[in-house]
C-alpha positions in Angstrom: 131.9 100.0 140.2 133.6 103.1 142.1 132.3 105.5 144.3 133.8 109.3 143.9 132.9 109.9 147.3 134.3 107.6 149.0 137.5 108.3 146.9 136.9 111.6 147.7 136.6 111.1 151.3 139.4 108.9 151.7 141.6 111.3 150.3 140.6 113.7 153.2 140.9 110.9 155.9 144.8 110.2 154.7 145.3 114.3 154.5 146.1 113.9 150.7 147.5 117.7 149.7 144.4 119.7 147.6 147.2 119.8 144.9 148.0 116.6 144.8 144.5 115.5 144.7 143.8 115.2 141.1 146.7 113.5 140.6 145.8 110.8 142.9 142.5 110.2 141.5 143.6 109.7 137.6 146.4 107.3 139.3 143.3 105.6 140.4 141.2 105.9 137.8 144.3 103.9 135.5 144.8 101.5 138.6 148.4 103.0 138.3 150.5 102.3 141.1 154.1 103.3 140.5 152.2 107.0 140.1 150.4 106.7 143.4 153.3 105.4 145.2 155.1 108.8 143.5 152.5 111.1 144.5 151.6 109.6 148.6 153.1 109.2 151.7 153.7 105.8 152.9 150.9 105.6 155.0 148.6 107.2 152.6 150.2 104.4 149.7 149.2 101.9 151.2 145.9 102.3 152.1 145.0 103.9 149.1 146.3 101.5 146.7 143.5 99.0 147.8 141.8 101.2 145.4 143.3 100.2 142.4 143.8 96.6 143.6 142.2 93.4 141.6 139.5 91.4 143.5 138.2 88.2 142.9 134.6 89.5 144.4 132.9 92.7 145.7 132.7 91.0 149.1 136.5 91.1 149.3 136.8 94.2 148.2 134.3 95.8 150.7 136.1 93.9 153.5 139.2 95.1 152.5 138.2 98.7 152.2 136.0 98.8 155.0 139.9 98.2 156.7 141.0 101.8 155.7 138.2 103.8 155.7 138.7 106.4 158.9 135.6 109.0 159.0 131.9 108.9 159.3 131.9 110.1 155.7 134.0 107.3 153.9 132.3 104.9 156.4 128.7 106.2 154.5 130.1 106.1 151.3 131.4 102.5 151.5 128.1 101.8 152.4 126.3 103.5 149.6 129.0 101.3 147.7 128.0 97.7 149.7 124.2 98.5 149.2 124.6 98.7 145.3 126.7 95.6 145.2 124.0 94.0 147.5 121.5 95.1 144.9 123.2 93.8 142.0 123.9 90.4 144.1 120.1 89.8 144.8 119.5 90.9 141.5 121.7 87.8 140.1 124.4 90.5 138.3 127.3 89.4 141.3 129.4 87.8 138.4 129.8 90.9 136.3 130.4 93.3 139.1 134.0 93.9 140.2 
């Protein structure tokens, strides 16, 4: 499970160019990280590869995100994103989330 606004709004909180935006959302969409790594900074790499990285569990995942996430509006969206895993988790669905 994704959330396009917190892609969205991470891409504003590492100052990803408006051009280059599309670009770095199909990269994430096909988890591919040699075109990523092409297309960012460094700094902006790094932090945005966590979201095409594999995860044994949404927990993980969250934690690790919650790591990069900068603004008020990527801090909301990851939330958005934890209360639907929580959701599916209480509903008994945590093993086929990832």
């Amino acid at each position: 499970i994704s959330h396009v606004g917190l892609i969205r709004s991470l891409l504003c909180d590492y100052a990803v160019k408006d051009e280059d935006k599309n670009a770095v959302i199909t990269a994430v969409a096909e988890k591919n990280a040699g075109a990523l790594k092409e297309i960012c900074d460094d700094t902006q790499f790094h932090a945005l590869c966590k979201l095409i990285k594999s995860y044994k569990n949404a927990d993980t995942a969250l934690s690790d995100l919650s790591l990069i996430v900068k603004s008020e509006e990527s801090r909301q969206a990851l939330n958005v994103l934890k209360n639907i895993y929580d959701g599916l988790k209480d509903a008994g669905y945590e093993s086929n989330t990832r």
